[in-house]
C-alpha positions in Angstrom: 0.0 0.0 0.0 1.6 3.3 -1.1 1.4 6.6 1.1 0.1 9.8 -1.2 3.6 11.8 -1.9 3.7 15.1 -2.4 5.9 17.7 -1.2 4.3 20.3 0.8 5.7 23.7 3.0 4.9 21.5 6.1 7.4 18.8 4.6 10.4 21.0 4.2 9.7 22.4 7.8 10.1 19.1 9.0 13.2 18.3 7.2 14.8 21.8 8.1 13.8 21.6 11.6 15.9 18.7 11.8 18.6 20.3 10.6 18.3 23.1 12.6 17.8 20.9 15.6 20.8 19.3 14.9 23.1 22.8 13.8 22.2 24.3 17.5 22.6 21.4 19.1 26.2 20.9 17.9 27.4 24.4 17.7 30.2 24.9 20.0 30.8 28.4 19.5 32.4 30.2 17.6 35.9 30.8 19.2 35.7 27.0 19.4 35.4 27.0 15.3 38.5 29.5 14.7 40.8 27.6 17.2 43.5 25.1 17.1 40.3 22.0 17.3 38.0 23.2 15.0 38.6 19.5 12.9 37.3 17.8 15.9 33.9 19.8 16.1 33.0 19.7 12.5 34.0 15.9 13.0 31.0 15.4 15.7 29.1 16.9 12.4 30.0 13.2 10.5 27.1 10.8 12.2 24.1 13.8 11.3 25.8 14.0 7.7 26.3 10.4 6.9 22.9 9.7 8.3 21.9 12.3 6.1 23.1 10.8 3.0 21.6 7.1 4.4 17.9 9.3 4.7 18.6 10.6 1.2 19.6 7.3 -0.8 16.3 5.7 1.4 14.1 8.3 -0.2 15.5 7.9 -3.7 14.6 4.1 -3.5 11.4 3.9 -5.4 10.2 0.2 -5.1 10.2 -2.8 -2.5 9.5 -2.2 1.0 12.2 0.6 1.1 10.5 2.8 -1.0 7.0 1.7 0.0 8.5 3.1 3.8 10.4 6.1 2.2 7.0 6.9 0.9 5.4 6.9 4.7 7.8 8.8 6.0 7.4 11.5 3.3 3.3 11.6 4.1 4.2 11.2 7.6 6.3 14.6 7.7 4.1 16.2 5.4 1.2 15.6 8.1 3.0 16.5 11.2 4.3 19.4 9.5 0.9 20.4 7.8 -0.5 20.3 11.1 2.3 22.6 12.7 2.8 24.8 10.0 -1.3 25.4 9.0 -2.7 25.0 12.9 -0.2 26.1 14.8 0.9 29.1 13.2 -1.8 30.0 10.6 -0.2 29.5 7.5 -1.6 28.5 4.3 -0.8 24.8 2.9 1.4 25.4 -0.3 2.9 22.6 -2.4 6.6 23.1 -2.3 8.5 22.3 -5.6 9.4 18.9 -6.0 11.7 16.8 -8.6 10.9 12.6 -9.3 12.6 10.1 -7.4 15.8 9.3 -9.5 16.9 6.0 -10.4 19.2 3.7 -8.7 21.1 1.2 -10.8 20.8 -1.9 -9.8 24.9 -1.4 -8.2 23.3 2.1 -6.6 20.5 -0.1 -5.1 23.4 -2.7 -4.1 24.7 0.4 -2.2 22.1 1.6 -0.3 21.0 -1.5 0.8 24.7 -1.7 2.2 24.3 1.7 3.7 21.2 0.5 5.4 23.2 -2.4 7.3 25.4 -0.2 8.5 23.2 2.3 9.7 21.0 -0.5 11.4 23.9 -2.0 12.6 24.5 1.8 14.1 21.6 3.4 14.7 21.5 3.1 18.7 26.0 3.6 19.1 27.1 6.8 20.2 25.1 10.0 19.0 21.5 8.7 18.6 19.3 11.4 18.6 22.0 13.0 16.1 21.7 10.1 13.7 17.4 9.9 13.6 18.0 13.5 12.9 20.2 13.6 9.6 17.8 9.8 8.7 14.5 12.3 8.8 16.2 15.3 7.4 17.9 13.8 4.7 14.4 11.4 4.0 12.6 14.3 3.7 14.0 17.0 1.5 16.1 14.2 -0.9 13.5 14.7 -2.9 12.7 18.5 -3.0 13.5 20.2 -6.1 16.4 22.9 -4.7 17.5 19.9 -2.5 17.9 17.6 -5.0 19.7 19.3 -7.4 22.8 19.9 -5.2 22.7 17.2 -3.1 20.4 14.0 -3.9 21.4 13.8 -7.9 25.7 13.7 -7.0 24.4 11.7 -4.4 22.4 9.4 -6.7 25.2 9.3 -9.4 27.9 8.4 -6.4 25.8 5.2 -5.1 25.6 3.9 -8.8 28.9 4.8 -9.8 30.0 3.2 -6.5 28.0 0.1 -7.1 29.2 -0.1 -10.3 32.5 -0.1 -9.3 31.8 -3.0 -6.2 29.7 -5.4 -7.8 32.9 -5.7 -11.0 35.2 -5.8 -8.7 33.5 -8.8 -6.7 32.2 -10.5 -9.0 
């Protein structure tokens, strides 16, 4: 059973809320940032980004149970946010601009399912509200149209080039 998608305000509110979330819970100032450590703060950035990326490739999946659950999670966020954005602050419910879910080769869909494991495997070590984050953020505006074009198409490309590239070298 597939969830209505379509990409509203209340979804990008969602997604960026994340990201926000996640930006002021991690800033550490901004001496910290110009000193002699500032590698090791942007470093506590890598679980949110590589979740991120893990959110993004789980969106761009557009059959089997993966999609059928990236599809959920994009009417989920649309509702919550809908409901935030339109009840709780009087807005008016806007379709935000929206691209189609790219295609993963079948070495890009090799990929993400290995970046799945991993991020199962993961999911409750070390920073866990940080890495639900970046998984909702990135699930969420993959597949927005200003999103997308900087982030989820390299993205894309990188998973099937990548796959590509494992499956020759394995087989």
């Amino acid at each position: 059973m597939n969830a209505p998608v379509y990409y509203t305000i209340g979804t990008l509110l969602i997604g960026f809320s994340m990201l926000a979330w996640e930006i002021a819970d991690w800033y550490p100032g901004i001496k910290a940032l110009t000193g002699k450590r500032k590698l090791h703060y942007l470093g506590q950035l890598l679980p949110f980004v590589l979740t991120w990326a893990i959110g993004a490739l789980f969106t761009l999946c557009v059959g089997g149970l993966a999609g059928v659950l990236g599809k959920w999670m994009i009417w989920g966020s649309t509702f919550v946010g809908d409901a935030v954005y339109q009840y709780g602050f009087g807005g008016p419910q806007m379709l935000a601009p929206q691209t189609a879910n790219l295609v993963l080769t079948p070495g890009g869909l090799f990929m993400a399912i290995l970046s799945f494991v991993v991020f199962y495997v993961r999911h409750d070590k070390g920073a866990t509200g940080s890495k639900w984050r970046g998984f909702l953020s990135g699930g969420t505006l993959a597949l927005s149209a200003g999103i997308a074009r900087w982030a989820a198409v390299p993205l894309a490309s990188a998973a099937n080039l990548a796959g590509v590239w494992f499956t020759a070298v394995v087989s």
